[in-house]
N, C-alpha and C positions, 0 to 999 in steps of 0.2 A: 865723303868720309875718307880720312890719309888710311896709308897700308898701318899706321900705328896704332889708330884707331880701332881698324878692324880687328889686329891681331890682340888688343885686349878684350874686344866683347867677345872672343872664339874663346866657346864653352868648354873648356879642358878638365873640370871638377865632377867626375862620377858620383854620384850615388846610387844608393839600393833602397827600395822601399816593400817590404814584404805585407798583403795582405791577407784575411783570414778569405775564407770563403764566402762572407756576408757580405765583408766589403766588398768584396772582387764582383758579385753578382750586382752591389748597389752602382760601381762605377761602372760595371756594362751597361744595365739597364741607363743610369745617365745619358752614358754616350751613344748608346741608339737612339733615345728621346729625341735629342739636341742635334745629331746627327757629328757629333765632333770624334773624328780622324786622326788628331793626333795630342794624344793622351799626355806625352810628357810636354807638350805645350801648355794642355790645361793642369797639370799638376805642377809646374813653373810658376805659373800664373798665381793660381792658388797660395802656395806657400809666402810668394811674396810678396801677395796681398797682404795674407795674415799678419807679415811681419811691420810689412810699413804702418798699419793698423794698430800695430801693439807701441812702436816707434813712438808715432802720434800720441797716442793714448800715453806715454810716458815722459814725455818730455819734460822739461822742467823747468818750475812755472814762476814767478820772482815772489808771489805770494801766498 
């Protein structure tokens, strides 16, 4: 991978994601089940599954 490569996939876009207390107890509990360590990888993962999913599902079709 060139140095130019790298320095566009370097994650530089913050976000914030606030949950209630229901949630927060539903994604601990996930994340001890599963044993998964880090969280903003699976909520990465997550979001842009959804998205490519919704992508797909929209595309546009000739007939």
């Amino acid at each position: 991978m060139s140095m130019d490569e790298k320095e566009r996939r370097r994650r530089i876009h913050r976000k914030t994601i606030v949950f209630n207390s229901d949630e927060q107890k539903l994604i601990d509990n996930f994340c001890k089940r599963y044993s998964i360590k880090n969280r903003t990888k699976l909520f990465r993962e997550a979001i842009i599954t959804v998205i490519l999913q919704k992508l797909e599902q929209d595309h546009p079709t000739l007939f």
